[in-house]
C-alpha positions as a printed Julia matrix, in Angstrom:
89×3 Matrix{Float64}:
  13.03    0.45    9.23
  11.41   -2.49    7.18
  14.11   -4.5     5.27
  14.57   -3.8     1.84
  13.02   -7.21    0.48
   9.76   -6.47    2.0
   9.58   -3.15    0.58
  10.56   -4.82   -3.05
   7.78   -7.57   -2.6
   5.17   -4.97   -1.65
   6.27   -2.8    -4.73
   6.03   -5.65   -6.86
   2.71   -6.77   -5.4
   1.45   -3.64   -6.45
   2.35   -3.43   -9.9
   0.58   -7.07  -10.61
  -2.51   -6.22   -8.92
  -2.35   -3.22  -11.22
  -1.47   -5.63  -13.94
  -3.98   -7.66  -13.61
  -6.92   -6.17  -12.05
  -8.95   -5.94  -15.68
  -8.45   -9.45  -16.45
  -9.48   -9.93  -12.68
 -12.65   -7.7   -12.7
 -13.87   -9.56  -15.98
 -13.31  -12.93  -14.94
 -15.19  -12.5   -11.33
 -18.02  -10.64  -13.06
 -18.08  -13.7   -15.2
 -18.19  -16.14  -12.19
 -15.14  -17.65  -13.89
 -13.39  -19.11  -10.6
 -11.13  -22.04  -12.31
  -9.72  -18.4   -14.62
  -9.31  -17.07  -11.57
  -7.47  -19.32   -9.74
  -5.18  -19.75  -12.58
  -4.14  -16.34  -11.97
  -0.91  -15.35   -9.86
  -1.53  -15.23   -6.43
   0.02  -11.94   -5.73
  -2.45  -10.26   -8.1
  -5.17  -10.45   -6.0
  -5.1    -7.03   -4.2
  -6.18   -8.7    -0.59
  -2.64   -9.52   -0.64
  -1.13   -5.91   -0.61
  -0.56   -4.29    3.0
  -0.04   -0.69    2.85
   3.67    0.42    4.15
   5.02    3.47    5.19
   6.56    5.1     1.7
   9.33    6.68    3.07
  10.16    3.74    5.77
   8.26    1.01    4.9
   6.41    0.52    8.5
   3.71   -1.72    8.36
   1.82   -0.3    11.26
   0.72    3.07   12.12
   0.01    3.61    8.63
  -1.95    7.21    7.86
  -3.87    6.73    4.42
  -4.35    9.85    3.55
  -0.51   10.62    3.61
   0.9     7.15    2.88
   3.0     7.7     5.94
   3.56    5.73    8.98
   2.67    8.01   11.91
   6.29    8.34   13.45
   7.46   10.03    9.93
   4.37   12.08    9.88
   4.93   13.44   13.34
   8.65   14.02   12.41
   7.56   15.78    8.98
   5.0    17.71   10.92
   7.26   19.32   13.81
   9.68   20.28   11.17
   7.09   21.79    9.21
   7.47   20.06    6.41
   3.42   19.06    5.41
   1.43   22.09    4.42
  -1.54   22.84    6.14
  -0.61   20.56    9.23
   0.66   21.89   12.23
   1.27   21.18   16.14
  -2.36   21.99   18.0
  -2.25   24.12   21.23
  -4.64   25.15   23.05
């Protein structure tokens, strides 16, 4: 389980890259890199690094659940994700 702080940072990484990404978009179309750099660092969205939502696992991350693949397996088994199920064959 990631440590609380981490989780914050990368929720508040998020909402500036939302923030910003407007300003962001006009400025680069604009070739305005001295704008650009003025900006905060965190709102450039190279910096984000997608986590685990439920616990905040860096690695093994499934996009198209936002899951790392421990809690996926786990929400799986127990039935929990519709249209997902253990394959036998």
């Amino acid at each position: 389980m990631a440590k609380e702080s981490m989780k914050a940072r990368e929720r508040k990484r998020r909402k500036m890259v939302d923030k910003y990404s407007a300003k962001r978009a006009i400025m680069k179309a604009a070739g305005d890199s001295e704008g650009l750099q003025k900006l905060p660092r965190d709102s450039a969205a190279v910096r984000l690094h997608n986590r685990c939502q439920i616990s905040g696992r860096p690695k093994g991350y499934m996009r198209q659940f936002g899951i790392s693949r421990i809690n996926f397996r786990e929400m799986a088994l127990n039935g929990l994700i519709p249209g997902v199920k253990k394959a036998s064959w």
